[in-house]
ROZA-59807 format. One record per residue (C-alpha): residue in three letters; y, x, z; residue number from 0. Coordinates in Angstrom, 1 decimal, padded with zeros to 4 digits. Layout:
N
+--------+--------+--------+--------+-----+
! residu !     c2 !     c1 !     c3 ! num !
+--------+--------+--------+--------+-----+
!    ALA !      Y !      X !      Z ! NUM !
...
+--------+--------+--------+--------+-----+
***
This chain:
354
+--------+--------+--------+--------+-----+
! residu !     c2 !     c1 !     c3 ! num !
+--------+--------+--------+--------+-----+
!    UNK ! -010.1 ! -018.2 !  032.1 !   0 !
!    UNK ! -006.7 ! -020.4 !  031.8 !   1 !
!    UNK ! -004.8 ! -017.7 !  032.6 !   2 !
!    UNK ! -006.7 ! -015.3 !  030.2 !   3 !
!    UNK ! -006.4 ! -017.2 !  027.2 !   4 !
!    UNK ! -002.3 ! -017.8 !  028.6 !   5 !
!    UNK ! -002.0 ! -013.7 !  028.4 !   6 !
!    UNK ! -003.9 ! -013.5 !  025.0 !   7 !
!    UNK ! -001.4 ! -016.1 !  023.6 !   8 !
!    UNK !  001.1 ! -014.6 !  025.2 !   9 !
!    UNK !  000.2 ! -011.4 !  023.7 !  10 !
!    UNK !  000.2 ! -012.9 !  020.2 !  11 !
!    UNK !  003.6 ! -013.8 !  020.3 !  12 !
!    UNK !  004.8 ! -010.7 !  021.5 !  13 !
!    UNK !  002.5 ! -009.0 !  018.6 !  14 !
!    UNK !  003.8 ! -011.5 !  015.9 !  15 !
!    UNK !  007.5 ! -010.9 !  017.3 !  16 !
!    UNK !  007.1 ! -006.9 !  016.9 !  17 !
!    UNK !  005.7 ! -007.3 !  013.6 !  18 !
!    UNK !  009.1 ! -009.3 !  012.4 !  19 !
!    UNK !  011.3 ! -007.0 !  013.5 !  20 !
!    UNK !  009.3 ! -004.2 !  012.1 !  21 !
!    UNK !  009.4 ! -005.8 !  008.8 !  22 !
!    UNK !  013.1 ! -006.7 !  009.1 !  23 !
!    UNK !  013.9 ! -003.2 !  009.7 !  24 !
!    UNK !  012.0 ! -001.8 !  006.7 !  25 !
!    UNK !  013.4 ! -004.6 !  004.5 !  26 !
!    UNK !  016.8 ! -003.0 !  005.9 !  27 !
!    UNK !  015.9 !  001.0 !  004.9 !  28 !
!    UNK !  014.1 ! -000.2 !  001.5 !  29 !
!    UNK !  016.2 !  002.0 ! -001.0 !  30 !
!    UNK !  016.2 ! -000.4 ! -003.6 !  31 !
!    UNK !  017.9 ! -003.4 ! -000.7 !  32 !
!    UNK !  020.0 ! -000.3 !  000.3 !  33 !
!    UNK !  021.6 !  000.1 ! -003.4 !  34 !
!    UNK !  022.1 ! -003.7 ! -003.7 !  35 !
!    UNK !  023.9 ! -003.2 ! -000.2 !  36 !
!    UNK !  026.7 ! -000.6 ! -001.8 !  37 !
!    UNK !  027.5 ! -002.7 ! -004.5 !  38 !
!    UNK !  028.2 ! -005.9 ! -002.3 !  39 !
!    UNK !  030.2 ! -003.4 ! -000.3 !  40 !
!    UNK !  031.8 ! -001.6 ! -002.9 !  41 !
!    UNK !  032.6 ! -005.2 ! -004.3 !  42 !
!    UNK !  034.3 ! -006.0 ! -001.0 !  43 !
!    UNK !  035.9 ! -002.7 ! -000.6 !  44 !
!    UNK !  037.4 ! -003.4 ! -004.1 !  45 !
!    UNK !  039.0 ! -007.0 ! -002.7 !  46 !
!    UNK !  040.4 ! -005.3 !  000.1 !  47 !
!    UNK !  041.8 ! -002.6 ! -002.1 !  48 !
!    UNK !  043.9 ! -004.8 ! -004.0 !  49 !
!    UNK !  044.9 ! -007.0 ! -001.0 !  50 !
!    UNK !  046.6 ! -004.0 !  000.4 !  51 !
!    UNK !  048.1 ! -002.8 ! -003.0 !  52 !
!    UNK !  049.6 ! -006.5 ! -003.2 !  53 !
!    UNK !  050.7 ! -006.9 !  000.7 !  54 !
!    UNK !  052.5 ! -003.0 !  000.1 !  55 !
!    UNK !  054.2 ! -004.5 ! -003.3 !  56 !
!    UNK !  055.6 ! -007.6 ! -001.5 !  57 !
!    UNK !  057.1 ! -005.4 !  001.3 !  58 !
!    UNK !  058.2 ! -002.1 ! -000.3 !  59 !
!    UNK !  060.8 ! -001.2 !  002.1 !  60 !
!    UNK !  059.1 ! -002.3 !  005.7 !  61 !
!    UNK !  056.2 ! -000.4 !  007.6 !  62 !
!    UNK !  052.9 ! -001.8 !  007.2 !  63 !
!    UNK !  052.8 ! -005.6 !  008.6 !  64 !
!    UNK !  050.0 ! -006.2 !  011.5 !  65 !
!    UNK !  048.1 ! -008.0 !  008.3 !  66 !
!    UNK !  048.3 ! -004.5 !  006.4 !  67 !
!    UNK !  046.7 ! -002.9 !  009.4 !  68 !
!    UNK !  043.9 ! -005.1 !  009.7 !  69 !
!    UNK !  043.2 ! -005.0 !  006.1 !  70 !
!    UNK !  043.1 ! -001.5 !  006.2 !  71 !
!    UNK !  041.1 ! -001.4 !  009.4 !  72 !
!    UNK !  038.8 ! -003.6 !  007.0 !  73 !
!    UNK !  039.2 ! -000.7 !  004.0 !  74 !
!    UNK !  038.4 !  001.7 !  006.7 !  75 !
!    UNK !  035.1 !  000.1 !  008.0 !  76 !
!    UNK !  033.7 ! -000.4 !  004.4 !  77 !
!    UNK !  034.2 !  002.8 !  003.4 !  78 !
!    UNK !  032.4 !  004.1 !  006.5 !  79 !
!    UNK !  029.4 !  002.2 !  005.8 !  80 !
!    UNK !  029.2 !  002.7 !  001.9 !  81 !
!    UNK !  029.6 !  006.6 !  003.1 !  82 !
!    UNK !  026.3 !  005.8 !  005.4 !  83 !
!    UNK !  024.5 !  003.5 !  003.0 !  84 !
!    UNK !  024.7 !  006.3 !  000.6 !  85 !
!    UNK !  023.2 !  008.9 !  002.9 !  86 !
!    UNK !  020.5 !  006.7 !  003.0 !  87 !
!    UNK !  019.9 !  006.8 ! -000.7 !  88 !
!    UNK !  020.3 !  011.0 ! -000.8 !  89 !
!    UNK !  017.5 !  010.9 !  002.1 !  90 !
!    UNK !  015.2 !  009.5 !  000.5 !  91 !
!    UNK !  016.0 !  011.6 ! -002.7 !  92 !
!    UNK !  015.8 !  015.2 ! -000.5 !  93 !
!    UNK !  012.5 !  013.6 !  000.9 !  94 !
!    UNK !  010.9 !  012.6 ! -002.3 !  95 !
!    UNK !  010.1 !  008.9 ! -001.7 !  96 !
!    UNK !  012.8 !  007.4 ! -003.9 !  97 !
!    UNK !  015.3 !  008.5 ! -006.5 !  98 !
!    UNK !  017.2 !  005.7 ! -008.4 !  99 !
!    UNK !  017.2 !  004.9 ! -011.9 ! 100 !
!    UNK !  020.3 !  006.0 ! -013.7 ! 101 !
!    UNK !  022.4 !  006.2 ! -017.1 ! 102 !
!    UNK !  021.0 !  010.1 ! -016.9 ! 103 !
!    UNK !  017.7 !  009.3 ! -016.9 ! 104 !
!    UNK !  017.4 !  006.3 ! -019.3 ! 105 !
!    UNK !  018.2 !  006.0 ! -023.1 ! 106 !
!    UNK !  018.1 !  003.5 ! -025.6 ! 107 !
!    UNK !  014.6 !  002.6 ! -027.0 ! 108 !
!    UNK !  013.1 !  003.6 ! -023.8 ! 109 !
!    UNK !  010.8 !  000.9 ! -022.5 ! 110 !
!    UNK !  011.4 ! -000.1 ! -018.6 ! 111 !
!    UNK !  009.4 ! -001.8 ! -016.2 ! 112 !
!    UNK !  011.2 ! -004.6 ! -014.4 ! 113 !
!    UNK !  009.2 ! -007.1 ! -011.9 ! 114 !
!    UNK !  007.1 ! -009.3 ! -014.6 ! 115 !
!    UNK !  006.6 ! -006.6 ! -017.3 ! 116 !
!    UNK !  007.9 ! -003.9 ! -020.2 ! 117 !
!    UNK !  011.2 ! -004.1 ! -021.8 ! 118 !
!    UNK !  012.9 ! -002.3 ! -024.8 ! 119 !
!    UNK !  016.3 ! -000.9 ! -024.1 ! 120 !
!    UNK !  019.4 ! -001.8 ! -026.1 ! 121 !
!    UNK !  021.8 ! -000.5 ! -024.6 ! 122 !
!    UNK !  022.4 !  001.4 ! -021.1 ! 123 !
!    UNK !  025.5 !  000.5 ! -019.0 ! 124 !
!    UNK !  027.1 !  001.9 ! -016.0 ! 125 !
!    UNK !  024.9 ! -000.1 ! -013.4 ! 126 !
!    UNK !  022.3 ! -001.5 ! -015.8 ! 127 !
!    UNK !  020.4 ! -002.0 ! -019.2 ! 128 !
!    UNK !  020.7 ! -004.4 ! -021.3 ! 129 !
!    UNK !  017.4 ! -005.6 ! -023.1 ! 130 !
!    UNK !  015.8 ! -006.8 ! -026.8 ! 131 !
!    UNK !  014.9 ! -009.9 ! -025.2 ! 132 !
!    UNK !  015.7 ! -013.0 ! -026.1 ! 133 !
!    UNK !  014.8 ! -015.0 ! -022.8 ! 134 !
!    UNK !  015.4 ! -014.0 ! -019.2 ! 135 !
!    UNK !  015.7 ! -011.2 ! -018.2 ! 136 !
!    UNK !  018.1 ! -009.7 ! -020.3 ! 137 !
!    UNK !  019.7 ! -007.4 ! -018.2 ! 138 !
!    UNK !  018.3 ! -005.4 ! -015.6 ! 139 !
!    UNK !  020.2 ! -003.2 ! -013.1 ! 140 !
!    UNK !  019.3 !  000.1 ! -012.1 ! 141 !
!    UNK !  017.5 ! -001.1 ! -008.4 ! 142 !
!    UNK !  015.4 ! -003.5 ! -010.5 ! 143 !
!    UNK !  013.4 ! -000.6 ! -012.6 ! 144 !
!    UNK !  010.3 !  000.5 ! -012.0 ! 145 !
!    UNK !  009.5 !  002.9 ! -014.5 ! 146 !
!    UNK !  010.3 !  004.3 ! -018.2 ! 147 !
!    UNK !  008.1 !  004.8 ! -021.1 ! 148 !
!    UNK !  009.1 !  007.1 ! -023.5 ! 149 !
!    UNK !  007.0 !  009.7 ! -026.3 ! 150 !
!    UNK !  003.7 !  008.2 ! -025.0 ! 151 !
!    UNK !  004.4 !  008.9 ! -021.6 ! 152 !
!    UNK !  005.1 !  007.0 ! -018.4 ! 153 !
!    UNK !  007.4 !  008.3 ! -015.5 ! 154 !
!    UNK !  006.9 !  006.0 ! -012.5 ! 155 !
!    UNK !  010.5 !  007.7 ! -011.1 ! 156 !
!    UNK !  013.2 !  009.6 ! -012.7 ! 157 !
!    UNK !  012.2 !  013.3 ! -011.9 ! 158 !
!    UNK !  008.3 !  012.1 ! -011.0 ! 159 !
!    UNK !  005.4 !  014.0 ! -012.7 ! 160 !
!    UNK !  004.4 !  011.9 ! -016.3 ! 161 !
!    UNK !  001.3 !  010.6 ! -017.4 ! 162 !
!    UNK ! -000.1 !  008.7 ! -019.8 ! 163 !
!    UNK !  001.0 !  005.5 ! -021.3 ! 164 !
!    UNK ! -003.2 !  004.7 ! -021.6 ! 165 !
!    UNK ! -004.2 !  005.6 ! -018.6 ! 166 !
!    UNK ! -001.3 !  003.8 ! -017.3 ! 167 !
!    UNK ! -002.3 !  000.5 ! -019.0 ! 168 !
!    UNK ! -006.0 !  001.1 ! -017.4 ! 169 !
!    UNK ! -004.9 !  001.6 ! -013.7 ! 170 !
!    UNK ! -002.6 ! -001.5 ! -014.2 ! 171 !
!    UNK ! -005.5 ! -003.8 ! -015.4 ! 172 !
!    UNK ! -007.9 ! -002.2 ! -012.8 ! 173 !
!    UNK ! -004.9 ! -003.1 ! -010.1 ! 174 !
!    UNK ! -005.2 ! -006.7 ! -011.5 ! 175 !
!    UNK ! -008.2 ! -006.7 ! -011.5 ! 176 !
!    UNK ! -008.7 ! -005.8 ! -007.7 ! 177 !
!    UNK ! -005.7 ! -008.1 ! -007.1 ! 178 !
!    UNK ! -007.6 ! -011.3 ! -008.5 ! 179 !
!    UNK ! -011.0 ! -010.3 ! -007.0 ! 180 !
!    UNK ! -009.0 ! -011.1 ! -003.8 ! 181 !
!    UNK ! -009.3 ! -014.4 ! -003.7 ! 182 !
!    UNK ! -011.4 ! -015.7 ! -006.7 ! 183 !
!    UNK ! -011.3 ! -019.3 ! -005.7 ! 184 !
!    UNK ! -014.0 ! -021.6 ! -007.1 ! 185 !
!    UNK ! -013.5 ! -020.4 ! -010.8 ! 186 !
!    UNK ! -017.3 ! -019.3 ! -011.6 ! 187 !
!    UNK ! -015.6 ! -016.9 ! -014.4 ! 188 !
!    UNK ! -013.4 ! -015.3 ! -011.4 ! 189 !
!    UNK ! -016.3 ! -015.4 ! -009.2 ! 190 !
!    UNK ! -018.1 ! -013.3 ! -011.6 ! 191 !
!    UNK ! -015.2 ! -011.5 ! -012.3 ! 192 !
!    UNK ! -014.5 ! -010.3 ! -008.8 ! 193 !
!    UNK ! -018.5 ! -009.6 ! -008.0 ! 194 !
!    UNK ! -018.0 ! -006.6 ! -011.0 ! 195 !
!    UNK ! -015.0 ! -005.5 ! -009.4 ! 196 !
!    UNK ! -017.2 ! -005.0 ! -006.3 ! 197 !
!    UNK ! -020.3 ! -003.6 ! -008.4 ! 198 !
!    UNK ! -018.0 ! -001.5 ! -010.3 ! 199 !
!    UNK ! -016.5 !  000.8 ! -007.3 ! 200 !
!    UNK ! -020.4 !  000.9 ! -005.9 ! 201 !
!    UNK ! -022.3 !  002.1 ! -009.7 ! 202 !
!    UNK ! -019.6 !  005.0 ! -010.4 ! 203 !
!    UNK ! -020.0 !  006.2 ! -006.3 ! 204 !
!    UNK ! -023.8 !  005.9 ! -006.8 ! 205 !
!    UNK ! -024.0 !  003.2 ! -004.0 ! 206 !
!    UNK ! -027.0 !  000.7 ! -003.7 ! 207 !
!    UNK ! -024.8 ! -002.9 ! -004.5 ! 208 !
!    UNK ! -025.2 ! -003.8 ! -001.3 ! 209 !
!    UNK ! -022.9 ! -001.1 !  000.5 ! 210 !
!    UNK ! -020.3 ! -002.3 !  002.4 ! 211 !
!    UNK ! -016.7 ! -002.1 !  001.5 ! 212 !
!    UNK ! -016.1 !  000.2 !  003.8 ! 213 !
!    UNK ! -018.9 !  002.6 !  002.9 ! 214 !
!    UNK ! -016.9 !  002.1 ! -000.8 ! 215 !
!    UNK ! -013.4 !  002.8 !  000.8 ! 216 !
!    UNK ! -014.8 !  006.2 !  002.1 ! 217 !
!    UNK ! -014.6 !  007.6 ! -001.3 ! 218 !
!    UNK ! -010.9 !  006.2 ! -002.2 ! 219 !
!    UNK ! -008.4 !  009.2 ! -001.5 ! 220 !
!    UNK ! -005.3 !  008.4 !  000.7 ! 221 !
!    UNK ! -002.4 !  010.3 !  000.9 ! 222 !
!    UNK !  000.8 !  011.1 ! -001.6 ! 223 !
!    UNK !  000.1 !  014.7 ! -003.0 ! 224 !
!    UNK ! -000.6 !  014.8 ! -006.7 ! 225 !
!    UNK ! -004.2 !  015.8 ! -006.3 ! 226 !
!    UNK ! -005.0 !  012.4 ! -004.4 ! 227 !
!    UNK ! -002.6 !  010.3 ! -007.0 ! 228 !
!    UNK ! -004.6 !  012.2 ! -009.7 ! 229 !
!    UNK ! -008.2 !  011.6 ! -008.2 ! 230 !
!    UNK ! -006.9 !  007.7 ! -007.4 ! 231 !
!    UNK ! -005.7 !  007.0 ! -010.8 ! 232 !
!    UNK ! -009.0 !  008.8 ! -012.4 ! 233 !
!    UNK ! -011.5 !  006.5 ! -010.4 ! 234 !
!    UNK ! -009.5 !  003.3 ! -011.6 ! 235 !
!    UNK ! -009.9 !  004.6 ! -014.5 ! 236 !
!    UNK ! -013.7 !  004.9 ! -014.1 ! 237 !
!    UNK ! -014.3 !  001.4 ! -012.2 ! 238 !
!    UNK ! -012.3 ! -000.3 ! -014.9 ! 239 !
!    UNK ! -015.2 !  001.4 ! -018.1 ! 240 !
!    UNK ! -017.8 !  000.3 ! -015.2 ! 241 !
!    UNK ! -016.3 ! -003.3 ! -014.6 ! 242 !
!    UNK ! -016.0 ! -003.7 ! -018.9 ! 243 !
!    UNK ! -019.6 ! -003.0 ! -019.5 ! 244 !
!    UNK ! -020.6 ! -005.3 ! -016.9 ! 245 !
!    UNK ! -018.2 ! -008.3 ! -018.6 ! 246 !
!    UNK ! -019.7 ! -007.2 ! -021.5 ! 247 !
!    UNK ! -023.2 ! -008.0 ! -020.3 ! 248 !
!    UNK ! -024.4 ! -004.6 ! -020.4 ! 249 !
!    UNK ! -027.4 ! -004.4 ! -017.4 ! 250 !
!    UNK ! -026.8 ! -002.8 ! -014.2 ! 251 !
!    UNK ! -030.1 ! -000.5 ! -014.8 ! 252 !
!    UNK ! -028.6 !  001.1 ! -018.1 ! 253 !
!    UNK ! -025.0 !  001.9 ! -016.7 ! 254 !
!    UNK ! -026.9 !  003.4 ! -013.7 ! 255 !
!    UNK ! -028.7 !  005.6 ! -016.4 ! 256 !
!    UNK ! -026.0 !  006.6 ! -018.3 ! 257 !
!    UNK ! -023.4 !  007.7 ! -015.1 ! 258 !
!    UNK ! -023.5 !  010.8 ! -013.2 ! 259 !
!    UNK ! -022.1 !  009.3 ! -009.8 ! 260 !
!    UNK ! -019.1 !  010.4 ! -008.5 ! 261 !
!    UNK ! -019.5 !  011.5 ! -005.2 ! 262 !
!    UNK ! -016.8 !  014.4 ! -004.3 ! 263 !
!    UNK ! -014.3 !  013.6 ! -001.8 ! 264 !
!    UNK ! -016.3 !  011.4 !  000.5 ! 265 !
!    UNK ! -015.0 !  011.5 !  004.3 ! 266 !
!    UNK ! -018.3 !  010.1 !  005.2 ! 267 !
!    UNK ! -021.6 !  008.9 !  003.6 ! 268 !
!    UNK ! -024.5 !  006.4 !  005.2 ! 269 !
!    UNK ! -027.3 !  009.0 !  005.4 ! 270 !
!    UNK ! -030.4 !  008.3 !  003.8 ! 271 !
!    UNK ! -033.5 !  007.1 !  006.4 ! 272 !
!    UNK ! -033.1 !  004.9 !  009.3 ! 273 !
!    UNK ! -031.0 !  005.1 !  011.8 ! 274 !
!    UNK ! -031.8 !  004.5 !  015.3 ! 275 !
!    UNK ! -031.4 !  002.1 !  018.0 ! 276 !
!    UNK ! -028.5 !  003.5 !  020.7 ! 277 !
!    UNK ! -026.2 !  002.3 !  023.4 ! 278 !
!    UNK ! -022.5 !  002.6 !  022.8 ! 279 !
!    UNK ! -022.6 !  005.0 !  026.3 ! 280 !
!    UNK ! -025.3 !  007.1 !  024.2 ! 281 !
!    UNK ! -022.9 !  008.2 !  021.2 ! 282 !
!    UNK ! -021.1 !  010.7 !  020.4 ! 283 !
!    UNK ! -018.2 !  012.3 !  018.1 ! 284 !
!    UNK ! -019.7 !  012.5 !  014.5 ! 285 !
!    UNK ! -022.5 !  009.8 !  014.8 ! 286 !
!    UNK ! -022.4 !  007.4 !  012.1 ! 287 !
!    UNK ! -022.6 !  003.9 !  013.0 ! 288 !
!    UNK ! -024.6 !  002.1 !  010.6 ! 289 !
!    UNK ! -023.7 ! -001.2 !  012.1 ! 290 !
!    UNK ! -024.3 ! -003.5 !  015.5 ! 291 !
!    UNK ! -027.6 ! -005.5 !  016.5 ! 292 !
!    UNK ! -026.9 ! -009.1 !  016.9 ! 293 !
!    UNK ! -029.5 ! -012.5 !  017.6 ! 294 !
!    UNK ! -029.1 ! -014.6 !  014.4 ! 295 !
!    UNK ! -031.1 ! -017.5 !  013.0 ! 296 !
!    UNK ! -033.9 ! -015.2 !  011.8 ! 297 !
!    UNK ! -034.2 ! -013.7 !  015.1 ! 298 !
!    UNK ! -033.1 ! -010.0 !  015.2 ! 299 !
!    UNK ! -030.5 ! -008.8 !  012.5 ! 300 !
!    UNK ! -028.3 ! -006.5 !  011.5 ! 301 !
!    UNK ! -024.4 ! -006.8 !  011.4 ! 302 !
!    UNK ! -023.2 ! -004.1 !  008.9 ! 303 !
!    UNK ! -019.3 ! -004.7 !  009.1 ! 304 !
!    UNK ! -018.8 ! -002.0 !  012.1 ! 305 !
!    UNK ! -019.8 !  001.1 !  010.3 ! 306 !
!    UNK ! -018.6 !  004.9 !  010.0 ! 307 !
!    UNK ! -018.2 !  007.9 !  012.1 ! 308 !
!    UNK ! -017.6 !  007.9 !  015.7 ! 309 !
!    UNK ! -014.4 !  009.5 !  016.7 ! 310 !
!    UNK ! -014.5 !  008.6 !  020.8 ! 311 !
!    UNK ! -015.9 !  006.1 !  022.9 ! 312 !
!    UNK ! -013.2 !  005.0 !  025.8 ! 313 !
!    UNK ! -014.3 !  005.0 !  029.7 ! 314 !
!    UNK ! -016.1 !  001.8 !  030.6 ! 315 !
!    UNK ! -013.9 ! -001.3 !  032.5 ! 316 !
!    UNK ! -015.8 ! -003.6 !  034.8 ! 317 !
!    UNK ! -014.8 ! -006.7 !  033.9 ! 318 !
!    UNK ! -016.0 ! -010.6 !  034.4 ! 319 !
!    UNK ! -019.1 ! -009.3 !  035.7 ! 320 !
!    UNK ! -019.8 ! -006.8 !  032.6 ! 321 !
!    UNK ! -019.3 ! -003.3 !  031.9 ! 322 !
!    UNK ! -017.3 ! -002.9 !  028.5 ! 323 !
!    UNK ! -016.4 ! -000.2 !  026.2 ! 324 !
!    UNK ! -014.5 !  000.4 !  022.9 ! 325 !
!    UNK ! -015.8 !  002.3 !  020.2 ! 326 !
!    UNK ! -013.1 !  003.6 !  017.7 ! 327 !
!    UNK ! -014.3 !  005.0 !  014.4 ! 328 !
!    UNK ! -012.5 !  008.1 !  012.4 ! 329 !
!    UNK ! -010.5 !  005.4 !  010.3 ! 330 !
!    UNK ! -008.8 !  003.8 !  013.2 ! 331 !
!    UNK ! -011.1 !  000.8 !  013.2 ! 332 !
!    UNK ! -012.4 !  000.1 !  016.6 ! 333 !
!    UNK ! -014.1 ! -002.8 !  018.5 ! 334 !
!    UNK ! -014.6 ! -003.5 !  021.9 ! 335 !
!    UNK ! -018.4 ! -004.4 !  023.4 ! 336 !
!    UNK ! -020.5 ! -004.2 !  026.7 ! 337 !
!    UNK ! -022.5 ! -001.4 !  027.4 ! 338 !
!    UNK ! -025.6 ! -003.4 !  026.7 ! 339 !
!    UNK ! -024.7 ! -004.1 !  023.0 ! 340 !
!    UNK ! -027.1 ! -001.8 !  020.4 ! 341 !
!    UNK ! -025.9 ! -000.3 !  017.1 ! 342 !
!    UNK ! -027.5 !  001.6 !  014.5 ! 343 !
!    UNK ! -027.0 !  005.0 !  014.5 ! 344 !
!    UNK ! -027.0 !  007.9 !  012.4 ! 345 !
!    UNK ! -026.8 !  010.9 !  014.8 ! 346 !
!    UNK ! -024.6 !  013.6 !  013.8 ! 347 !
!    UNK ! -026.8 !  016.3 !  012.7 ! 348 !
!    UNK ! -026.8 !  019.7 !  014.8 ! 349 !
!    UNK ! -025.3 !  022.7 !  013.5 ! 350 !
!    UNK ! -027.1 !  025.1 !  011.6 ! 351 !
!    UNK ! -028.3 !  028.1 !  013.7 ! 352 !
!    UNK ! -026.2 !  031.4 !  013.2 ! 353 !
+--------+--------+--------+--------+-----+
***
């Protein structure tokens, strides 16, 4: 057992070490760190420049001093990496996932989205625009903008398909709202609050209110083609007139009446009836796990946090005097129990006859 819980340790800090240099290497490749990168290069680059320009001026009739040479091994290096830093940027362009903000694409009037909110545009600049606002920020460079407003429309990137300015302003308070429902601390009005946002995604899916979250996440689209950014953006849309009427008081019963559920685009839904009693050596690909049977203070209940389709179950280990499997669902989620554990089962139900 000592030696076990050394390994799982163990195992931890390997885990944790992976995930830091995962993270440092994506902070690295972020676009918007990459363009910051060229102009503290280019800045450098600059320096050097002129330290050459003055060390060739102070000897204009000798060859190039041993200083020269380093500083233009320096010039050399710089320009190398501004040449790959750059590639970087027209990468991400070719592939789609970020083209940066520039005096082409902006105008004055337009209203830009820095890090705490809109801004009006005065002025734009070679690297930046400067703002009508008369506290901080008033300048904001080109890697700091996150989106233009312009004619009543919104363009979340430079050559990016518009949309709305009000459905914009919906999916942002939806986002906020989702964001805050997170941890609603001991605030009864937040605790409220974040109870709608949970009632909200279940009422406009049709969904009994006490479906789990991931019987709720089923019906959220992933993916970045413009018919799942489309169908994401129209469901905030949807949860937020939900979440409203609750705030506003409105009963559940009534917004039930009055909404034709959507239910499209579902990669799985708890069937209706009861499911039945199986062994994890008993299921198979397409079953839908309703949850696993556990002893609890009021004898036999059920624990409804395991739950969608089956995608495999893994060959069983003999270990510690127990036979042990792990079920992994479609999503990726998958958890490890004995062979003597019992779920809840939806079986998959057996193709129609030709």
């Amino acid at each position: 057992m000592a030696a076990a819980n050394d390994e799982d340790r163990n195992a931890g800090r390997l885990s944790d070490r992976a995930d830091a240099v995962r993270a440092h290497a994506d902070h690295k490749d972020n676009p918007r760190v990459v363009m910051r990168r060229i102009e503290t290069l280019e800045a450098e680059l600059r320096r050097w420049q002129r330290e050459l320009q003055e060390a060739a001026s102070a000897n204009p009739d000798t060859d190039a001093t041993d200083y020269q040479q380093r500083v233009q091994r320096d010039i050399d290096r710089l320009t190398e990496d501004i040449a790959h830093q750059k590639a970087k940027l027209d990468q991400h362009a070719a592939h789609g996932t970020f083209t940066a903000w520039g005096p082409d694409s902006l105008a004055k009037g337009d209203l830009v989205r820095g890090q705490f909110g809109w801004y009006r545009v005065t002025r734009v600049n070679r690297k930046s625009v400067s703002l009508d606002n008369d506290q901080w920020p008033t300048k904001l460079s080109f890697d700091k903008i996150y989106g233009r407003r312009r004619d009543g429309l919104q363009h979340d990137t430079p050559h990016g398909q518009p949309w709305p300015v009000e459905v914009a302003d919906k999916v942002a308070r939806w986002r906020l709202q989702v964001h805050r429902a997170t941890n609603p601390g001991y605030d009864p009005d937040q605790q409220r609050q974040a109870r709608h946002v949970g009632y909200a995604r279940r009422l406009v899916h049709g969904l009994d209110l006490s479906a789990t979250d991931q019987q709720v996440a089923t019906f959220w689209p992933s993916g970045g083609d413009s018919d799942a950014v489309g169908l994401r953006r129209r469901l905030s849309v949807a949860y937020l007139a939900v979440f409203d009427r609750l705030e506003a008081g409105e009963p559940v019963p009534d917004i039930v009446a009055s909404l034709t559920p959507e239910r499209g685009g579902a990669g799985w839904v708890m069937p209706d009836g009861e499911p039945e009693d199986r062994k994890p050596t008993a299921l198979k690909r397409g079953d839908i796990v309703a949850g696993l049977w556990d002893t609890g203070t009021n004898g036999r209940e059920l624990w409804p946090h395991f739950q969608g389709p089956v995608d495999h179950v893994s060959d069983p280990v003999d270990r510690s005097g127990r036979t042990w499997v792990t079920v992994t669902l479609t999503d990726g989620t998958d958890r490890e129990m004995t062979t003597h554990q019992w779920l809840a089962v939806h079986p998959k139900s057996p193709a129609p006859a030709t």
